[in-house]
Residue frames relative to the residue before (quaternion, step in Angstrom):
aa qw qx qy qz dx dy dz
X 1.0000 0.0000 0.0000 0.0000 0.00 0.00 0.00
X 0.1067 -0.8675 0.4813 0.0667 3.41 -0.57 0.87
X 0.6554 -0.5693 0.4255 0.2555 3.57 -0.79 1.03
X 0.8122 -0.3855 0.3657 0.2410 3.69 -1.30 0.64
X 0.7953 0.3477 0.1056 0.4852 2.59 -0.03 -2.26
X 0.4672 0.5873 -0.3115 0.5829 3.99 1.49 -0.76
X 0.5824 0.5664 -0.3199 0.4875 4.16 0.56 -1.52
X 0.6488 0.5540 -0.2652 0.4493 3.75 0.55 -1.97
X 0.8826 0.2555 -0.2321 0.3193 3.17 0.08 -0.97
X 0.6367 0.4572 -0.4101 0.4662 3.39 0.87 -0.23
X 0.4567 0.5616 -0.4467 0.5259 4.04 1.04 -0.21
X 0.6871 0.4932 -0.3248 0.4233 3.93 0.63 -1.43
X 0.7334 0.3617 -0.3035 0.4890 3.87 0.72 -1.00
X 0.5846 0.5134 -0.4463 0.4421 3.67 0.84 0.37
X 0.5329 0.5023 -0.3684 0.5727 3.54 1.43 -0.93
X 0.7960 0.3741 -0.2871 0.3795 3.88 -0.12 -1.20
X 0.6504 0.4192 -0.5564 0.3029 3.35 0.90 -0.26
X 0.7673 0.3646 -0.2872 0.4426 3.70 0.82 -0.25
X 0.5110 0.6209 -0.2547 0.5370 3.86 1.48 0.15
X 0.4389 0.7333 -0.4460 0.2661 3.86 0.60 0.80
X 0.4526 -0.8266 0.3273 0.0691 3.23 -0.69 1.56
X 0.1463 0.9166 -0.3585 -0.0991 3.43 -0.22 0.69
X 0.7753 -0.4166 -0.0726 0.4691 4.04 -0.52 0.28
X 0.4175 0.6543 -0.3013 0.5540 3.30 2.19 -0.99
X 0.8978 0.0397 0.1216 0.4215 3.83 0.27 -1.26
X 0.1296 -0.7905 0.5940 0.0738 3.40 0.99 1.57
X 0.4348 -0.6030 0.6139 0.2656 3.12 -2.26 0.04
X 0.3724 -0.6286 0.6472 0.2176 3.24 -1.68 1.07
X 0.1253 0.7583 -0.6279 -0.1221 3.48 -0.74 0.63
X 0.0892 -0.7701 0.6057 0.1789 3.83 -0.95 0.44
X 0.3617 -0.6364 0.6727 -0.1079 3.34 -1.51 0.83
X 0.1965 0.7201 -0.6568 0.1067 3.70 -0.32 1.16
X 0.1156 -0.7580 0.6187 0.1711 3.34 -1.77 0.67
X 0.5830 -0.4403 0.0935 0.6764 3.68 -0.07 0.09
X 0.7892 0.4834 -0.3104 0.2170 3.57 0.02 -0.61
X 0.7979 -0.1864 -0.0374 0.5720 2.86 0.99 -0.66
X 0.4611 -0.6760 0.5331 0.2151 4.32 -1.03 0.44
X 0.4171 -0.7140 0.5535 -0.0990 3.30 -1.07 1.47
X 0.0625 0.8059 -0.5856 0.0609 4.14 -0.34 0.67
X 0.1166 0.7661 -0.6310 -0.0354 3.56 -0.43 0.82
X 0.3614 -0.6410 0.6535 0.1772 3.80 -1.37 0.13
X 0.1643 -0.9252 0.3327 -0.0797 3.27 -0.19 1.60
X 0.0202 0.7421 -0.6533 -0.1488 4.18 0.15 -0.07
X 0.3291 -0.8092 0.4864 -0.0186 3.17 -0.85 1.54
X 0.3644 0.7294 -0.2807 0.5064 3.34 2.14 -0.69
X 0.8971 -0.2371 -0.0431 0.3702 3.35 0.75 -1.43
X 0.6085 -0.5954 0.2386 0.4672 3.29 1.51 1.67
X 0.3925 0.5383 -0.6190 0.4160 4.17 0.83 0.57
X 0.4709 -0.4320 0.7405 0.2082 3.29 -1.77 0.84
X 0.0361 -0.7338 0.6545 0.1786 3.75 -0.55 0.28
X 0.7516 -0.0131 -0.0475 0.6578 4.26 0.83 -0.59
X 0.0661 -0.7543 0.6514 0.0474 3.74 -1.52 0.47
X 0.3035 -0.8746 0.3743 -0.0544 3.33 -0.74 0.80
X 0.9161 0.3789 -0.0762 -0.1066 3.85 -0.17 -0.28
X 0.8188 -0.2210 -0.0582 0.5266 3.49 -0.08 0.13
X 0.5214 0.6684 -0.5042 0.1649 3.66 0.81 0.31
X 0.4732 0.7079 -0.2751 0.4463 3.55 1.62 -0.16
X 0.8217 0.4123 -0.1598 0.3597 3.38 0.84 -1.09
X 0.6805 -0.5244 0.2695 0.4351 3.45 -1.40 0.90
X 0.7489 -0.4170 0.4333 0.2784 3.35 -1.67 0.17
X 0.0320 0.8949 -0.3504 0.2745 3.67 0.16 1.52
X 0.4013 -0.6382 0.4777 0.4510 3.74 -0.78 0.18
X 0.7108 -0.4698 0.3337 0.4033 3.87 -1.05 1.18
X 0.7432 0.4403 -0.3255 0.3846 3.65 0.24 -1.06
X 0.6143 0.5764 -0.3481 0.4114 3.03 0.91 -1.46
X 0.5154 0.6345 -0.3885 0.4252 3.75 0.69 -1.41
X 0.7514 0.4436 -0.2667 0.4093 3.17 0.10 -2.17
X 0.4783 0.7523 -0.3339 0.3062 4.02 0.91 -0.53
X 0.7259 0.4102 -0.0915 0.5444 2.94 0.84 -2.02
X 0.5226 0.5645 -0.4864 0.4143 3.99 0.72 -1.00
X 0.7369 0.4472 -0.2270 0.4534 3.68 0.51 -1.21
X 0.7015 0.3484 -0.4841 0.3900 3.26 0.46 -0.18
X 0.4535 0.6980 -0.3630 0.4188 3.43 1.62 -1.33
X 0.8176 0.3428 -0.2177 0.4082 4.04 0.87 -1.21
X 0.5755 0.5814 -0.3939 0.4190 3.52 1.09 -0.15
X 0.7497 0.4635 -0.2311 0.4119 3.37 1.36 -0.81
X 0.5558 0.4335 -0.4319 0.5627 3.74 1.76 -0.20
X 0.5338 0.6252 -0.4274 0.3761 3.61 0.82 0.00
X 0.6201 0.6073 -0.1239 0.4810 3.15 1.05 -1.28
X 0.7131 0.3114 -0.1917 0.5981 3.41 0.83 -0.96
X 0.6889 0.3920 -0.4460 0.4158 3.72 0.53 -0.13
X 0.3605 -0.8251 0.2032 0.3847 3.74 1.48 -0.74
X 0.0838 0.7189 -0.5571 0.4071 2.75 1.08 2.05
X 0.0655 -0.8485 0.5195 -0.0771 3.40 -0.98 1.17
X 0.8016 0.1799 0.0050 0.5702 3.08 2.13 -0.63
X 0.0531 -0.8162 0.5752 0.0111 3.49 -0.20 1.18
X 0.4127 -0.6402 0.5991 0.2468 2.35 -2.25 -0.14
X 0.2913 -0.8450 0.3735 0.2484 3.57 0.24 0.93
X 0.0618 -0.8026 0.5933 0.0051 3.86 -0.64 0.76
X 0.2263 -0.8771 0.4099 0.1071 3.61 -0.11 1.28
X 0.2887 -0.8180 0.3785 0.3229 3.57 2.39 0.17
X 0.7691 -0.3748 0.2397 0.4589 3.79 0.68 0.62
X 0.5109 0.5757 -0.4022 0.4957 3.53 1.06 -0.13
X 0.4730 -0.5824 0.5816 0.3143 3.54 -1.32 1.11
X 0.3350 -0.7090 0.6140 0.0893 3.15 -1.59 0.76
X 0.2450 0.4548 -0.5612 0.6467 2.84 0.60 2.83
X 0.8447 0.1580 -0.2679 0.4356 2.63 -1.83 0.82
X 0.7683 0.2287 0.0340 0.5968 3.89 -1.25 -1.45
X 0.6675 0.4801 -0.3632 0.4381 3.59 -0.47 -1.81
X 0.9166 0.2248 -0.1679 0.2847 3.58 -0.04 -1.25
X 0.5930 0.4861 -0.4377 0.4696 3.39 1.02 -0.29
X 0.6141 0.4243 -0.4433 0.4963 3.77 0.90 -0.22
X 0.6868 0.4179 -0.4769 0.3553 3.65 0.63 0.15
X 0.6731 0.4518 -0.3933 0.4338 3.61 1.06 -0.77
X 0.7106 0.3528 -0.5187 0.3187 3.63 0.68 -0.03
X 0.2724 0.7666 -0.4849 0.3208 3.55 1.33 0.03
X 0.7656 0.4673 -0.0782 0.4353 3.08 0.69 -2.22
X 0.6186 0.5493 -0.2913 0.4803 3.65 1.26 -0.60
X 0.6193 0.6393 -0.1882 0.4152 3.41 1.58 -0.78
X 0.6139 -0.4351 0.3409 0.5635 3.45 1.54 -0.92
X 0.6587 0.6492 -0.2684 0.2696 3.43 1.00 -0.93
X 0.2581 -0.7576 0.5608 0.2122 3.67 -0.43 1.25
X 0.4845 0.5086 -0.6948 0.1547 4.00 -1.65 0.45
């Protein structure tokens, strides 16, 4: 029987082994605990955070909504650093709910994956 958080990670080393960011097409990776969800923009080539994002700044909100603003909040330090195209890396987390509303406002933001 395997453990939650055991599931997460073995899904995540299946995602990263084929999910690897480089300078043309950094990775988006996102990271949510319950409270609040975290989006950074990664060059795996050379391990630089290149933008980081998320919801620990913002007012008191419903979770999605939060997860809303993080994406826009990351599409627009992208934008200003000149990142136009990711690679999107959901880190074991189904891609529902958080996971996805921080990607469509990404994608609403400017961001291509």
């Amino acid at each position: 029987m395997t453990t939650k958080i055991e599931r997460r990670t073995k899904i995540k080393y299946r995602v990263r082994n084929k999910v690897y960011g480089v300078a043309e097409r950094p990775r988006m990776s996102v990271f949510r605990s319950n409270k609040q969800i975290y989006v950074q923009i990664i060059n795996d080539q050379t391990g630089r955070t290149l933008a980081a994002a998320s919801s620990l700044g913002l007012e008191a909100m419903p979770k999605k909504e939060q997860a809303a603003k993080v994406g826009e909040l990351i599409a627009k330090k992208a934008q200003e650093a000149g990142i136009t195209t990711v690679v999107f890396d959901r880190n074991g987390y189904l891609y529902h709910g958080r996971v996805k509303e921080v990607a469509d406002a990404a994608r609403n933001g400017g961001l291509k994956f």
